[in-house]
MARVEXPA-790610 format. One line per field, with one value per atom (N, C-alpha, C, O): residue in one letter; chain; x, y, z. Coordinates in steps of 0.05 Angstrom, whole numbers. Layout:
BEGIN
firo c(a;...)
drennu c(A;...)
east c(X;...)
north c(Y;...)
up c(Z;...)
END
This chain:
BEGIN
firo c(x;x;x;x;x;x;x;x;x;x;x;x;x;x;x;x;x;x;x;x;x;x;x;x;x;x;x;x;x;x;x;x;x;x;x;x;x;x;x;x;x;x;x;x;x;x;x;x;x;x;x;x;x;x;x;x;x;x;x;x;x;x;x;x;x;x;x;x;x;x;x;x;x;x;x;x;x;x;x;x;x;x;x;x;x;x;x;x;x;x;x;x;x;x;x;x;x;x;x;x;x;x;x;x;x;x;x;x;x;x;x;x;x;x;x;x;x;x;x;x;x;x;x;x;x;x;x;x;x;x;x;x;x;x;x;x;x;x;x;x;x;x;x;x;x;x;x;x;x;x;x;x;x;x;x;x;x;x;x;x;x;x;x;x;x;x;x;x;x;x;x;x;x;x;x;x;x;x;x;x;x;x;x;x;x;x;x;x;x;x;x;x;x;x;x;x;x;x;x;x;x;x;x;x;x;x;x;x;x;x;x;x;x;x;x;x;x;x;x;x;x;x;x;x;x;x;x;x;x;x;x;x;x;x;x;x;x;x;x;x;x;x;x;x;x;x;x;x;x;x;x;x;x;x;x;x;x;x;x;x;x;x;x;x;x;x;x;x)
drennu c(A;A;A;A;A;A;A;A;A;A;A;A;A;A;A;A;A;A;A;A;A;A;A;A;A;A;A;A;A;A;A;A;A;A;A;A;A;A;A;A;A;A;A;A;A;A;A;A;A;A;A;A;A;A;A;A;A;A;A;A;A;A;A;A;A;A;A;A;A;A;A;A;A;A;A;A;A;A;A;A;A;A;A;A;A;A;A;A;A;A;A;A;A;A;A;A;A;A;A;A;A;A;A;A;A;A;A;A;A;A;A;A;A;A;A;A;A;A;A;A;A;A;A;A;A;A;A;A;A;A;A;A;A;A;A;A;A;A;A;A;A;A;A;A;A;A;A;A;A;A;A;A;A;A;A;A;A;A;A;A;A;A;A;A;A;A;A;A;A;A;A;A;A;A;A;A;A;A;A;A;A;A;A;A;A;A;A;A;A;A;A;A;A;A;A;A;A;A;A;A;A;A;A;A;A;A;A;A;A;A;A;A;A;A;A;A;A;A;A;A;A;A;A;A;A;A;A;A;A;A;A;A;A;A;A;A;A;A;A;A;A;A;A;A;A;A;A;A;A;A;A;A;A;A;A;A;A;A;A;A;A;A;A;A;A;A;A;A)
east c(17;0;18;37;13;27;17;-3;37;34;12;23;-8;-19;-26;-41;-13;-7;21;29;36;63;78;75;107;130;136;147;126;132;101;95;89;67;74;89;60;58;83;85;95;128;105;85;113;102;109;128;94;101;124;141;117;149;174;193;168;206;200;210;184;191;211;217;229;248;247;223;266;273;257;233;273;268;247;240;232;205;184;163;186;170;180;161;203;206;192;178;195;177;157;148;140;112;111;92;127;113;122;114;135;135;112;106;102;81;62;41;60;25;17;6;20;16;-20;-27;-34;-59;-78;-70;-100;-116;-115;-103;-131;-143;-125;-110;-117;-106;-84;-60;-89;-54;-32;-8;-42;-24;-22;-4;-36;-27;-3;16;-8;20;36;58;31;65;83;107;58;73;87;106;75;81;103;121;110;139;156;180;149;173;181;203;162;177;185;200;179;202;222;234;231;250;267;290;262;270;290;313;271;295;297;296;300;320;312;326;291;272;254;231;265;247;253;241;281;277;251;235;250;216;196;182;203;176;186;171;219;227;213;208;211;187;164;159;154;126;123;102;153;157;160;156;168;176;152;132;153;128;129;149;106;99;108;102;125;136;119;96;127;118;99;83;103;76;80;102;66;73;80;88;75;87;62;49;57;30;43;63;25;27;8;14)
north c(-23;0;25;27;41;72;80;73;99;132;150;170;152;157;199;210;211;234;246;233;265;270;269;267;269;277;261;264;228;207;196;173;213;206;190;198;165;154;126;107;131;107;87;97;60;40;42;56;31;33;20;29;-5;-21;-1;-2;15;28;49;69;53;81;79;58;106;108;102;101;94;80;104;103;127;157;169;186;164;171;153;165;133;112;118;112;128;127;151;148;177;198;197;210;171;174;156;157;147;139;153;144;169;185;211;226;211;239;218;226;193;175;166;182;137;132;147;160;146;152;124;100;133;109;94;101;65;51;34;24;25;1;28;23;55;57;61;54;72;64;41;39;14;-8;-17;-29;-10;-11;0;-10;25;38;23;18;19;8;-22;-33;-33;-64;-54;-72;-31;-27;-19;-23;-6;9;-21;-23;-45;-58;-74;-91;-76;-86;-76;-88;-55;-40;-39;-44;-33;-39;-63;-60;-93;-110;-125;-149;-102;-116;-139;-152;-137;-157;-142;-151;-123;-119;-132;-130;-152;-171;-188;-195;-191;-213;-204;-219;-182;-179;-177;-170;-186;-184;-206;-204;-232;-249;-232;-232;-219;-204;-193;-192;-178;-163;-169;-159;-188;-202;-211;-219;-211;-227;-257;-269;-269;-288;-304;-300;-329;-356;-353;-361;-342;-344;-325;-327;-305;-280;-269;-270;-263;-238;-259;-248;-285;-305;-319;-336;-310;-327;-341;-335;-357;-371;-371;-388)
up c(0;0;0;16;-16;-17;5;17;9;33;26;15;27;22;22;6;40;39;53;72;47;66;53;28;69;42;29;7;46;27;7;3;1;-13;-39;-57;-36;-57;-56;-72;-39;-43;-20;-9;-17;-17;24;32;37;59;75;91;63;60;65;81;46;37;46;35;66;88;102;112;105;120;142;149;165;193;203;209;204;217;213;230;193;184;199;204;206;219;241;255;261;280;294;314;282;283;292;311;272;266;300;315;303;325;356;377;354;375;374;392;348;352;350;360;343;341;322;307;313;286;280;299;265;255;264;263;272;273;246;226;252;230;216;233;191;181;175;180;166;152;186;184;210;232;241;258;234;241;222;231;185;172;183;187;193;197;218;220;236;267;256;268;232;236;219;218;204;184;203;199;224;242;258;268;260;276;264;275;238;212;205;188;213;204;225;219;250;273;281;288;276;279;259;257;234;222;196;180;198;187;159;153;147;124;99;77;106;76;83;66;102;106;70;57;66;48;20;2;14;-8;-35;-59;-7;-33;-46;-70;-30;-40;-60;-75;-64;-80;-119;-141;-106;-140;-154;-141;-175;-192;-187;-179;-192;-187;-206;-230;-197;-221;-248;-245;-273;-287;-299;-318;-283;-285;-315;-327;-322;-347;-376;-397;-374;-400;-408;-394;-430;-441;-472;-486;-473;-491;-521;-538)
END
């Protein structure tokens, strides 16, 4: 899911900055599902763990090849 407004509008939440997520959580992430992304990226980012989502990222075995 993109950022939906801010300086990082539009870059994927994933690849928010450490310091930008750390921010957000000293002033309060936002209610609702986009502060539950941020909190679950800051604590992905945190320890260390944001290759976790590098599978995600890639296309799927075979995507994009028709026959």
């Amino acid at each position: 899911m993109p950022m939906p407004y801010g300086k990082y509008q539009g870059r994927l939440i994933a690849d928010l900055p450490g310091a930008y997520l750390a921010w957000y959580a000293r002033k309060g992430f936002p209610s609702g599902h986009l502060g539950t992304l941020l909190a679950l990226a800051l604590e992905l980012d945190h320890n260390g763990l944001k290759g976790l989502l590098d599978p995600l990222r890639k296309p799927p075995h075979g995507a994009g090849q028709r026959r």
